[in-house]
C-alpha positions as CSV (number, residue, x, y, z in Angstrom):
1,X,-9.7,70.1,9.9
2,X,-11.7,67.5,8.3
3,X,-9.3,66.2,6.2
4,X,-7.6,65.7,9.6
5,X,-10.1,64.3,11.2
6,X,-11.2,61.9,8.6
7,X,-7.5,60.7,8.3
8,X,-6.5,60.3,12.2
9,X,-9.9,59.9,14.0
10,X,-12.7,58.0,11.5
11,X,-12.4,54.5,11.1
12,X,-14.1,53.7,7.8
13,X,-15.5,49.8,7.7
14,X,-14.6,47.1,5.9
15,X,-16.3,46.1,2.3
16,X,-19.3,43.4,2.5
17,X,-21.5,42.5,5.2
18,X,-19.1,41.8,8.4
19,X,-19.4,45.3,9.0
20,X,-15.6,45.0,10.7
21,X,-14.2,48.5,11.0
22,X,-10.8,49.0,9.8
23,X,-7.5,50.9,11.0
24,X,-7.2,54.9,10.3
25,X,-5.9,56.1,6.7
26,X,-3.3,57.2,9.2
27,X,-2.5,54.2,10.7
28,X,-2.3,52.4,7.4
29,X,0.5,55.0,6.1
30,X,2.0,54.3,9.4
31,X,1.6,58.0,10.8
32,X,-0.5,56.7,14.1
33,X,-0.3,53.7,16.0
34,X,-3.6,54.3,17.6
35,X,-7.2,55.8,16.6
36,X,-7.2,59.6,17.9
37,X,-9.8,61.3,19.7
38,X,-11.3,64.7,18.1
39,X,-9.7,66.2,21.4
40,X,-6.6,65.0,20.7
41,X,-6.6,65.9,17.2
42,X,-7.5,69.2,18.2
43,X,-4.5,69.5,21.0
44,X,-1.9,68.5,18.3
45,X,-3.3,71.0,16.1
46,X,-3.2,73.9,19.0
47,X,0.7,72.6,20.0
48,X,2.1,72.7,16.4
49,X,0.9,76.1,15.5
50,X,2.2,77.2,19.0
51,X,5.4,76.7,17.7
């Protein structure tokens, strides 16, 4: 779950002293288009192992 969590939900900031953040690790392979919520991390998780 953390790996998860790190990869959809945490945006990590840029290098240097802007202090910009930056897209997802998701969003940068091109899995998300959007920065996820814990909650709806944690929905996905409960849907797929519904299945």
């Amino acid at each position: 779950m953390f790996a998860a969590t790190y990869n959809f939900c945490w945006q990590t900031r840029k290098p240097g002293k802007t202090g910009k953040k930056r897209d997802t690790a998701a969003m940068m392979a091109g899995l998300a288009g959007h920065v996820w919520s814990f909650d709806e991390l944690f929905d996905a998780v409960l849907a797929r192992t519904q299945d």
